[in-house]
ChimeraX commands (.cxc) that place a marker at each C-alpha (Angstrom):
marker #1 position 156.49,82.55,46.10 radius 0.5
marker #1 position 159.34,80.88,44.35 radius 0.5
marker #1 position 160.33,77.31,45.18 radius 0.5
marker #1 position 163.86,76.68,45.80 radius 0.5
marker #1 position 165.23,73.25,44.54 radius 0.5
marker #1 position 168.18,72.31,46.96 radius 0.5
marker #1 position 170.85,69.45,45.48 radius 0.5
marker #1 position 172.00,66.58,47.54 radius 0.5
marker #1 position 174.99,67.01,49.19 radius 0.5
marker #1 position 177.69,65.09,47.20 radius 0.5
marker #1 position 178.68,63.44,50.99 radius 0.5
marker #1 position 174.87,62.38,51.49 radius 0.5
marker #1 position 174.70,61.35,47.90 radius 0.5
marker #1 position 177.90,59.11,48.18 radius 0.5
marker #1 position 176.88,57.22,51.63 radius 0.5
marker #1 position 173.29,56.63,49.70 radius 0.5
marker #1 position 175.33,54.84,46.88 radius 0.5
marker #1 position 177.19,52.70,49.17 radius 0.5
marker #1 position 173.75,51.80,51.20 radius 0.5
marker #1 position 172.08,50.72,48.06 radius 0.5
marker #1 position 175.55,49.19,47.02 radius 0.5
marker #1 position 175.84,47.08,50.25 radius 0.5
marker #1 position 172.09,46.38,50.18 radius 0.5
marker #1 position 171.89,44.80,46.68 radius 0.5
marker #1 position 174.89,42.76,47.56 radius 0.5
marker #1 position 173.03,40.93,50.15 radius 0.5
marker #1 position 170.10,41.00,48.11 radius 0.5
marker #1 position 168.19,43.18,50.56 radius 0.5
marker #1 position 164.74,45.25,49.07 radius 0.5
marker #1 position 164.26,48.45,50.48 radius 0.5
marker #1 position 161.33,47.46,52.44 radius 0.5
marker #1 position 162.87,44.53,54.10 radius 0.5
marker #1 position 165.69,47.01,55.05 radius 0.5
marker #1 position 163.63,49.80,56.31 radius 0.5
marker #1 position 161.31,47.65,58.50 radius 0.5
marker #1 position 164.83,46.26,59.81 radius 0.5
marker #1 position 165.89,49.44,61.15 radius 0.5
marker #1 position 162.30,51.09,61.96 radius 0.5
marker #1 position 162.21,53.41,58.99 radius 0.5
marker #1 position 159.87,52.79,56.30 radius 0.5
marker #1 position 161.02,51.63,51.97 radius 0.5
marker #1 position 160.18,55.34,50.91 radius 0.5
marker #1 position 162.68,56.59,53.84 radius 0.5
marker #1 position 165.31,54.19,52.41 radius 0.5
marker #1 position 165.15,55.71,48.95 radius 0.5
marker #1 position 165.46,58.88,50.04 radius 0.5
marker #1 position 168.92,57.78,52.30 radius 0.5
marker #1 position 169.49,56.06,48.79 radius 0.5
marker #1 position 169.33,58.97,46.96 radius 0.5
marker #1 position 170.96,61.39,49.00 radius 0.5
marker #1 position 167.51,63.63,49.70 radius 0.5
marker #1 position 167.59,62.62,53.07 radius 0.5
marker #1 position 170.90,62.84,55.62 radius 0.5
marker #1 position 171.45,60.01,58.06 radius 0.5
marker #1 position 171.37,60.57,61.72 radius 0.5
marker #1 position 174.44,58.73,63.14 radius 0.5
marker #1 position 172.30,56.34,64.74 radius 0.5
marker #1 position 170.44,55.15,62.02 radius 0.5
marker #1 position 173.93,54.89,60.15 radius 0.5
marker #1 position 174.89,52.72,62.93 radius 0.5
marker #1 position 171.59,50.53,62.66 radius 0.5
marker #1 position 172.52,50.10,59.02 radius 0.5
marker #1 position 175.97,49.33,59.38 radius 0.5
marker #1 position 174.82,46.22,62.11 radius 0.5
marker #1 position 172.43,44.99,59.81 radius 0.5
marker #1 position 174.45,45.32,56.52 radius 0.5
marker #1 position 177.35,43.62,58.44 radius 0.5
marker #1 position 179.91,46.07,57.61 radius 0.5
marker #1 position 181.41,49.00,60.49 radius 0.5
marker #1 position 179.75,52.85,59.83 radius 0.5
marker #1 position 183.45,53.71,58.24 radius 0.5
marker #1 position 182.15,51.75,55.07 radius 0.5
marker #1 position 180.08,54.21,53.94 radius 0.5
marker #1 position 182.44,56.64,53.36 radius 0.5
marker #1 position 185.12,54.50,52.07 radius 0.5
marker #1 position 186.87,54.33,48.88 radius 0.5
marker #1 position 184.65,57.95,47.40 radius 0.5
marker #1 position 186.82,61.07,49.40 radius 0.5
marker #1 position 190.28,60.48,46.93 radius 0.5
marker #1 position 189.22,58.37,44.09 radius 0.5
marker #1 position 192.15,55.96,42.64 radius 0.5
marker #1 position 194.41,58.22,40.56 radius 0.5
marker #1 position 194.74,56.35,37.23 radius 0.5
marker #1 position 191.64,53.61,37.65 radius 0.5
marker #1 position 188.86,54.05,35.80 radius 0.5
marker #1 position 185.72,54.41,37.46 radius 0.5
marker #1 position 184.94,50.61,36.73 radius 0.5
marker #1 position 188.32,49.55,37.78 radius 0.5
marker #1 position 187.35,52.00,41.07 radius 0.5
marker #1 position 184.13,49.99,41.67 radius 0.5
marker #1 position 186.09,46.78,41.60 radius 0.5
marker #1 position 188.12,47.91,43.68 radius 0.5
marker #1 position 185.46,49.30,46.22 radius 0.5
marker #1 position 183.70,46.23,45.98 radius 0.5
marker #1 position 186.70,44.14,47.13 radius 0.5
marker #1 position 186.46,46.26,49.95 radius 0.5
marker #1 position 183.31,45.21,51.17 radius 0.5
marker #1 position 184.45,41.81,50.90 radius 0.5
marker #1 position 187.33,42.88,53.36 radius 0.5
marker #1 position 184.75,44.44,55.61 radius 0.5
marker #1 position 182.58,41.46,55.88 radius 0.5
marker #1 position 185.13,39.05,56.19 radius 0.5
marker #1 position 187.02,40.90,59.07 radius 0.5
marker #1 position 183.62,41.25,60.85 radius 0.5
marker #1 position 182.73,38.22,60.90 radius 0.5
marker #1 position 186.42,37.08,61.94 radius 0.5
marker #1 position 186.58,39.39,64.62 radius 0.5
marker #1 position 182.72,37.68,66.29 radius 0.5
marker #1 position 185.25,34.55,66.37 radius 0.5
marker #1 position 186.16,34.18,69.82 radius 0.5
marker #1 position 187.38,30.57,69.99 radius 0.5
marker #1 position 191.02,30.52,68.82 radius 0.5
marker #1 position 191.40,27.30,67.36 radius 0.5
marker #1 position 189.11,28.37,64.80 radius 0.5
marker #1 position 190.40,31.21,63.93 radius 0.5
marker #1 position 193.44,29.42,63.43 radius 0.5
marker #1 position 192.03,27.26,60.89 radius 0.5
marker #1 position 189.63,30.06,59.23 radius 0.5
marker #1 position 193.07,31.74,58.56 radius 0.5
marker #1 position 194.87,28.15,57.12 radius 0.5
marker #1 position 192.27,27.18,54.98 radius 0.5
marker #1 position 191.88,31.55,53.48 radius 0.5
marker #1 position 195.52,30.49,52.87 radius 0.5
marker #1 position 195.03,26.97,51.37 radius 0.5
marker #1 position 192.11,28.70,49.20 radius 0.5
marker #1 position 194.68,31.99,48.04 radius 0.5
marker #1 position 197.24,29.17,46.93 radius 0.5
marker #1 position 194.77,27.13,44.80 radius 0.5
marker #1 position 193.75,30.04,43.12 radius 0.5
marker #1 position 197.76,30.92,42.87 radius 0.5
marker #1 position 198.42,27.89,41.21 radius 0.5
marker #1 position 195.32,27.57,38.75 radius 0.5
marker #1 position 196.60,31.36,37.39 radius 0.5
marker #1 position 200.19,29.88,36.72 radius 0.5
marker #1 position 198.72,27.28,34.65 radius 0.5
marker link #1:1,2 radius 0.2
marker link #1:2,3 radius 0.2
marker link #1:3,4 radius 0.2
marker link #1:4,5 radius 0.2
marker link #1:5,6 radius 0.2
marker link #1:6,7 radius 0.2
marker link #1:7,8 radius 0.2
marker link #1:8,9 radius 0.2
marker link #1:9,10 radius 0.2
marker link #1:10,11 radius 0.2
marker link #1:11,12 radius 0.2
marker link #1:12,13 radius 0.2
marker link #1:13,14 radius 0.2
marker link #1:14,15 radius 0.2
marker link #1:15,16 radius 0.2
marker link #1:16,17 radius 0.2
marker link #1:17,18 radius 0.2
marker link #1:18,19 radius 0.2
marker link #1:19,20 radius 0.2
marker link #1:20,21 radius 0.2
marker link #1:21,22 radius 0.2
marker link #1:22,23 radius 0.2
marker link #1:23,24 radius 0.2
marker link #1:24,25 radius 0.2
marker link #1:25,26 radius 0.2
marker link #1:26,27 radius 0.2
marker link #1:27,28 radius 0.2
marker link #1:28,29 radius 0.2
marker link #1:29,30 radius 0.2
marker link #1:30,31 radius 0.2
marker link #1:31,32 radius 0.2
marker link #1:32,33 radius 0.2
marker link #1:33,34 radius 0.2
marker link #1:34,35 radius 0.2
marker link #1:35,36 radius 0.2
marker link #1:36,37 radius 0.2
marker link #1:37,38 radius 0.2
marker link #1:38,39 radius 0.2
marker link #1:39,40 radius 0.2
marker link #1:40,41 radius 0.2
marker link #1:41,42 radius 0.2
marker link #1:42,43 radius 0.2
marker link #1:43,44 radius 0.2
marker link #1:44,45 radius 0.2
marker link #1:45,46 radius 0.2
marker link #1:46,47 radius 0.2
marker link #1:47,48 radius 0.2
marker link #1:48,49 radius 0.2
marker link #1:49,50 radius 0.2
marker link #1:50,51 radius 0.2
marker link #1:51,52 radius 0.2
marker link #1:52,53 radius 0.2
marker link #1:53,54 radius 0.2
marker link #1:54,55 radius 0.2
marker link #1:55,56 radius 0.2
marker link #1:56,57 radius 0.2
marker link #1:57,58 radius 0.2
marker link #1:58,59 radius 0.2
marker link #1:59,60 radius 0.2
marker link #1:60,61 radius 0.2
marker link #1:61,62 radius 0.2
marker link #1:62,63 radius 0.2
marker link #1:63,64 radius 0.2
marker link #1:64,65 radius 0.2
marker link #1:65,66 radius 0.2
marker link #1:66,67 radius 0.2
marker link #1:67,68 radius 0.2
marker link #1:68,69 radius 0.2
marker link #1:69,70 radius 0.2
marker link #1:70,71 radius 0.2
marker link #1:71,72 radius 0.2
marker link #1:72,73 radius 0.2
marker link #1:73,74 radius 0.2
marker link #1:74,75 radius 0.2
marker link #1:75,76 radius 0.2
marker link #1:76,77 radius 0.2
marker link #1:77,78 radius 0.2
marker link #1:78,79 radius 0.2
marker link #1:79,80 radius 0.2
marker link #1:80,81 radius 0.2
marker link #1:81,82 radius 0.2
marker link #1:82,83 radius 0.2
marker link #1:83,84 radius 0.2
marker link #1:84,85 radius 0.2
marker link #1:85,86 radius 0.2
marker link #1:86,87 radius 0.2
marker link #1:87,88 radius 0.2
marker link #1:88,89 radius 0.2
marker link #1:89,90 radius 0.2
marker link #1:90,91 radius 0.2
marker link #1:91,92 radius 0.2
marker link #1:92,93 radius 0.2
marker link #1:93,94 radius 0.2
marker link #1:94,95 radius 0.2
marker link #1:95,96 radius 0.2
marker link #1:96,97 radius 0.2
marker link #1:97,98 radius 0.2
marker link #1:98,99 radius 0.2
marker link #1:99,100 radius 0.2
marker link #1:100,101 radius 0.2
marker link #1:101,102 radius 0.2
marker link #1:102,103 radius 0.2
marker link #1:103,104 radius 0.2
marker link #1:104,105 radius 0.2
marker link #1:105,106 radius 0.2
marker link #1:106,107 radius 0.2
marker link #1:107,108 radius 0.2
marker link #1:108,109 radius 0.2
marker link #1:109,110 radius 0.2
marker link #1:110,111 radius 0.2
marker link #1:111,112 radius 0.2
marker link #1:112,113 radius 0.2
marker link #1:113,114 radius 0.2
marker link #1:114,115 radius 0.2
marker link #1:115,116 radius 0.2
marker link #1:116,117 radius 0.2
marker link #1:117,118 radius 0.2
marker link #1:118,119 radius 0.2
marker link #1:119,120 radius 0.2
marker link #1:120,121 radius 0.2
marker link #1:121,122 radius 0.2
marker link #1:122,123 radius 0.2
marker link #1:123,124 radius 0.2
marker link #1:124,125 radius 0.2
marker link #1:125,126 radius 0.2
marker link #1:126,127 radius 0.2
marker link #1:127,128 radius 0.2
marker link #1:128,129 radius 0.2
marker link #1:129,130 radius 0.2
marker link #1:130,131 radius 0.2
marker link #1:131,132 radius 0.2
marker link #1:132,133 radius 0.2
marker link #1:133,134 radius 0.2
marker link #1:134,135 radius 0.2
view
């Protein structure tokens, strides 16, 4: 009887990446994750590693408790950045996540006076920086 070693599929493989990605951002172990969305560590490694496909629920679980929307997984992989280099593509995905996190949590603001001044001081903040590259 011959055993018959089946690859990840490259769309499994590249949600695992940005689960682990996202994960290690918030400084997240595998465990900690797992028993956060009922699945054990070794179930997380396999999502991790693309062995394992996601159900769309437990993408769903994931994307509540990494604080980004389900679409994040399969951002910024399907048409790689003609010209970048896959550093410079990292970057840029990781900037991304930033995005994501910041419009989630903007968009739990209900009280619009605060969201008035979240969105003043992002702008005070962006013309700081502004001015410190000039120097």
């Amino acid at each position: 009887m011959s055993t018959i070693t089946r690859k990840p599929n490259t769309a499994d493989v590249n949600v695992g990446r940005r689960i682990r990605q996202r994960r290690r951002q918030l400084k997240l172990s595998q465990t900690r994750l797992g028993d956060s969305i009922g699945v054990s560590f070794q179930q997380i490694q396999k999502y991790e590693k693309g062995t394992n496909r996601i159900s769309a629920s437990a993408l769903d679980r994931l994307a509540k408790v990494l604080g980004v929307e389900p679409g994040y997984f399969y951002s910024g992989w399907e048409h790689p950045v003609a010209g970048l280099s896959e550093k410079e593509q990292a970057q840029l995905l990781g900037d991304r996540a930033d995005i994501v996190r910041l419009t989630t949590a903007f968009e739990r603001i209900d009280d619009e006076a605060t969201r008035r001044n979240l969105i003043e001081l992002a702008e005070q903040l962006a013309a700081q920086a502004k001015s410190r590259q000039t120097r």
